[in-house]
C-alpha positions in Angstrom: -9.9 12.8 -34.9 -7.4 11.1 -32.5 -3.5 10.1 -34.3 -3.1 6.4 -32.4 0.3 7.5 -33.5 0.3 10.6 -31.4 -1.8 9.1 -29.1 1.1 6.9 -28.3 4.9 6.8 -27.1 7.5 4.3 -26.7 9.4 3.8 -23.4 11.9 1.6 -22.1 10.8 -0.4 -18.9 13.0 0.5 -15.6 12.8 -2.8 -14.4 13.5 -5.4 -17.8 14.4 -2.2 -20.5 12.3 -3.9 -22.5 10.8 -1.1 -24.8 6.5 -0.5 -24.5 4.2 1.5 -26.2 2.0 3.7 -23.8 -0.3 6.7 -23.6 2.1 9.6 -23.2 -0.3 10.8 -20.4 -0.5 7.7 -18.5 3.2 7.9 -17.4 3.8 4.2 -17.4 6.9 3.3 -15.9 6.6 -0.9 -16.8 5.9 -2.8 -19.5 4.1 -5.2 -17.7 2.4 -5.6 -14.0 5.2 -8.3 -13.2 7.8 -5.6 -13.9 5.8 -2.9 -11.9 5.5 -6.0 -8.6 9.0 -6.5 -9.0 9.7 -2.9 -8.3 6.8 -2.7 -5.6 8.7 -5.6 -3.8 12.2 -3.6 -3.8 10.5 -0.5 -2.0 8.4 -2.4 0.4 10.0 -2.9 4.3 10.4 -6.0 3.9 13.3 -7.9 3.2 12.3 -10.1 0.4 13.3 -13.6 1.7 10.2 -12.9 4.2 6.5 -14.1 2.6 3.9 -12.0 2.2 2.0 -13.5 5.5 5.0 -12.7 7.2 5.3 -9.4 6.3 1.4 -8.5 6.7 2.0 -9.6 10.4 5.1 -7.3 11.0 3.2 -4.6 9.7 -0.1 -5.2 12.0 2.0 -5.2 14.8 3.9 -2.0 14.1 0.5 -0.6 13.6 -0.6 -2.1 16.8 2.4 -0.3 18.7 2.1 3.1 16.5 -1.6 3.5 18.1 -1.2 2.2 21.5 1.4 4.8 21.8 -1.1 7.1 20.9 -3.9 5.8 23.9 -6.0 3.4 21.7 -6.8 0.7 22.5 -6.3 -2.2 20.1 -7.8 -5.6 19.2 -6.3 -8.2 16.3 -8.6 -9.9 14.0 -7.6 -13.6 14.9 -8.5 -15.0 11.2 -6.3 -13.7 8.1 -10.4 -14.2 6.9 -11.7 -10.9 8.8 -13.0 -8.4 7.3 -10.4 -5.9 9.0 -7.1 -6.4 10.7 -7.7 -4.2 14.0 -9.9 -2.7 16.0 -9.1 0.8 17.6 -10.8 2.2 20.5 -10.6 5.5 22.0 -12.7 8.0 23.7 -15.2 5.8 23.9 -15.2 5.4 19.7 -14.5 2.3 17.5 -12.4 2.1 14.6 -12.4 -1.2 12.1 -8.2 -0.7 10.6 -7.2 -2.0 7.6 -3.5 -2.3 7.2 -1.6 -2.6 4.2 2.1 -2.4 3.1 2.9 0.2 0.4 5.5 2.6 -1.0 6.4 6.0 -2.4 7.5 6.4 -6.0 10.6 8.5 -6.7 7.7 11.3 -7.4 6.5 11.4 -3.8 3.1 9.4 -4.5 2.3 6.6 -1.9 1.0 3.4 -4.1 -1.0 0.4 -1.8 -3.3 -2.1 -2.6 -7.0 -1.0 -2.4 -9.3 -2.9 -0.4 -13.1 -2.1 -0.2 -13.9 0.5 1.7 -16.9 -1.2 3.5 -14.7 -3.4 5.5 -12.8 -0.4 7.4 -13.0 3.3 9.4 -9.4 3.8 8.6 -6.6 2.5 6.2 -2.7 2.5 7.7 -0.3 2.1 5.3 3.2 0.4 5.9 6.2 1.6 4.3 9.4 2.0 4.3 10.2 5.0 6.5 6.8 5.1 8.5 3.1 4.8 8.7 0.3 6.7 6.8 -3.4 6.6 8.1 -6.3 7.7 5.5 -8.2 9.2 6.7 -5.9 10.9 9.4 -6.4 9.7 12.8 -8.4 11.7 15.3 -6.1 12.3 18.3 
């Protein structure tokens, strides 16, 4: 039978230090989604004085130039409503690209919002140092 006392450790928060009480498997780093969004926002590329909108744009268009350099053609979604933010063409093949802003924790893991997988071919992901493309583009 499972010890919830076992089952369970206490760790201090690396945001507020505000002790919690987690699954020891789980390796929970915040006490609460607030303090894990606060640390999301100091890793992102953007500097935080800049909205969200703002930055969502900066990282289509870094996108944008990161595949035109590589001979696709590209197309923005003119409504924030679409149900991607690019279209990438290249040897006569379509892409739908979803682009997102995200970051790697000190343990090397890249961490970005999900968005449903029905809406796009590829994902890039924004962060600080570069870009990431799930599945890896086809050059």
């Amino acid at each position: 039978m499972n010890n919830p006392e076992r089952d369970s450790v206490k760790k201090e928060c690396l945001i507020c230090k505000r002790e919690f009480v987690t699954d020891p498997y789980r390796g929970k780093k915040y006490c609460s989604q607030v303090c894990r969004l606060i640390k999301f926002k100091r890793l992102t590329p953007s500097d935080s004085k800049v909205n969200t909108g703002t930055v969502g744009a900066i990282s289509e268009l870094k996108v944008s130039a990161d595949l035109m350099s590589k001979g696709y053609c590209i197309f923005r979604a003119l409504s924030p409503m679409s149900s991607c933010d690019l279209l990438a063409l290249k040897n006569k093949k379509t892409y739908r690209v979803e682009v997102t802003t995200g970051y790697y924790s000190n343990g090397g893991t890249l961490y970005f919002d999900r968005h449903k997988k029905d809406n796009f071919d590829i994902i890039a992901v924004v962060h600080s140092t570069g870009i990431v493309y799930k599945p890896s583009l086809i050059e």
